[in-house]
N, C-alpha and C positions, 0 to 999 in steps of 0.2 A: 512275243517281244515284251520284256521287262521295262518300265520306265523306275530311275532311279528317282526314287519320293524322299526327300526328306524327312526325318525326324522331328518331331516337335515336343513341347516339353508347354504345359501351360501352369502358368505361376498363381493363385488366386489367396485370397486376404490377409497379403501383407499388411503390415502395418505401413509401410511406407510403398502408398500407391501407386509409385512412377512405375516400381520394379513387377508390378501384375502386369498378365497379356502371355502373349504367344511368343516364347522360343523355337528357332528352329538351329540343326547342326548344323555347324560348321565344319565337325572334325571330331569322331571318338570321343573328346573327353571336353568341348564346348558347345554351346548355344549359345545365339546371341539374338537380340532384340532391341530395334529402335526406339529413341524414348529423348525425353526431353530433362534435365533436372538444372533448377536454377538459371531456367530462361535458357539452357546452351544445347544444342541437338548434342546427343552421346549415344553411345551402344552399349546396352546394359548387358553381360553375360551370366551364364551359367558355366562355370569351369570347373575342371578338377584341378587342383593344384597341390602336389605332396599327396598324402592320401585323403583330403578333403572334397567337397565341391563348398562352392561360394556362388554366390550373388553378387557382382560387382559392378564396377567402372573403372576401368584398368586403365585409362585414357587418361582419369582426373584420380586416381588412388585412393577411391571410396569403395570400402565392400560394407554391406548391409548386411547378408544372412551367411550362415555357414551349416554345411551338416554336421553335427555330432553322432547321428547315431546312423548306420545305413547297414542292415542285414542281408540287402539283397530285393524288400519287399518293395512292394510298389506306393510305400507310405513313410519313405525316411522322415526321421525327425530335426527339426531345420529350428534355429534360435537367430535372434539377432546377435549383432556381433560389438564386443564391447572394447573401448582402451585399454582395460586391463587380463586381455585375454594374452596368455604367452601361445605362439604359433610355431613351438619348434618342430614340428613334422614336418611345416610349411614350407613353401617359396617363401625370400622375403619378401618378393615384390605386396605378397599381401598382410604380411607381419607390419609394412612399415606404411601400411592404408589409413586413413580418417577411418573410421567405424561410424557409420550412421546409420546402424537398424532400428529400427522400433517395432514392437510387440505389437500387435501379434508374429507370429515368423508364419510363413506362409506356407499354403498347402499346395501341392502338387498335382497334376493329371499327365500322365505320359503315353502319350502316344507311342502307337504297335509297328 
């Protein structure tokens, strides 16, 4: 007998500490993680959107990290995310986000 385990994704030294800790899936192409930012309980995710993933809060229209580079390895390269970044690959829903990352962008552990 199989039990179906979750996937987890853990986040470690962002610069913006809320978004560190343990994701787990949702669904293929999210994780999501409880958390607190500016006093308000919110769900921070890991999504793919367009052919990106992001760090967000899709709740309040804040994404902090995005990847840029991802070859498949177990070490994508992840930046914070800025106002003056253009997102046409993108959903808009996160083109038209607050951008609040701060450096460092954060490293990765993915669980099997």
């Amino acid at each position: 007998l199989r039990s179906k385990r979750k996937r987890m994704v853990i986040v470690l030294g962002a610069g913006v500490g809320q978004v560190n800790g343990v994701y787990t899936q949702d669904s293929p192409h999210r994780y999501s993680k409880p958390g607190t930012w500016r006093e308000n309980d919110v769900m921070f995710l890991l999504s793919k959107i367009g052919r990106r993933w992001y760090i967000w809060i899709q709740s309040r229209s804040i994404c902090f990290y995005c990847c840029i580079k991802s070859d498949g390895s177990m070490s994508p390269m992840w930046k914070s995310t800025t106002e003056s970044e253009h997102y046409d690959d993108d959903d808009d829903s996160v083109g038209d986000c607050q951008h609040m990352g701060a450096e460092p962008a954060p490293a990765f552990v993915w669980s099997i």
